[in-house]
N, C-alpha and C positions, 0 to 999 in steps of 0.2 A: 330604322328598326332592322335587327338583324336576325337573323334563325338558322336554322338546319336543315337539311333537303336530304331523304333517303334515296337510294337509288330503286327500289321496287315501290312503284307508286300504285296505290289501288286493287294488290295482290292479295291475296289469298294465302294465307300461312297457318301452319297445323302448331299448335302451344299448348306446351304442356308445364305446369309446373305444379312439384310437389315441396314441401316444407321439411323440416330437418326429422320431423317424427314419421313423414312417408305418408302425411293427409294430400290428397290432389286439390291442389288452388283452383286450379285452370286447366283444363281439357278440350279444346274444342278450337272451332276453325274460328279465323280473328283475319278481319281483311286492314289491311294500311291504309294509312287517311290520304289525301293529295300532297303531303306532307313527307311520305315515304316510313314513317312511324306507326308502331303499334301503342296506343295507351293503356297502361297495364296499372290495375290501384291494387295492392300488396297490404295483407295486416302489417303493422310497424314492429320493430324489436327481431327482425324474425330473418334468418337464412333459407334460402329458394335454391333447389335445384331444377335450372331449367331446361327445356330443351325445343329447339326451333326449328319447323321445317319448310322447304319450298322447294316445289320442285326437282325434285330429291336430292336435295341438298340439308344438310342439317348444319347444326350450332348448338352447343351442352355449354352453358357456365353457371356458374355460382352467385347471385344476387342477392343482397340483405339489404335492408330497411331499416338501421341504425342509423343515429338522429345526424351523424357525419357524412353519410355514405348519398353518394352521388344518386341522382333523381330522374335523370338522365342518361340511359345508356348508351352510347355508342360505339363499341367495340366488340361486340358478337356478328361474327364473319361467317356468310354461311359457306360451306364445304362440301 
């Protein structure tokens, strides 16, 4: 069996995300599993603007939930 290992395991992170018409999804503090991952369930059909903090570090990208689009994120770097 194989998988993915995050490098911030069991952290504490500030998430925020709003939808393309400016509703807020998600607000609030969200801690990573032992995994290094955050599990995040999104309405489907729909573009997210996100944005991710730690430490004062942040991360802003664009995610959607089209029936192609990857389910899986790992390339939001934080800064």
């Amino acid at each position: 069996m194989t998988g993915c290992q995050g490098e911030l395991v069991e952290k504490e992170f500030d998430v925020y995300i709003e939808d393309e018409d400016g509703n807020v999804i998600v607000d609030e503090k969200m801690t990573s599993y032992q995994n290094g991952f955050i599990d995040l369930w999104l309405p489907r059909d729909k573009k997210f603007k996100t944005k991710i903090g730690y430490n004062g570090k942040t991360v802003e990208s664009e995610i959607s939930t089209f029936e192609n689009d990857a389910t899986c994120i790992t390339t939001m770097q934080l800064m």
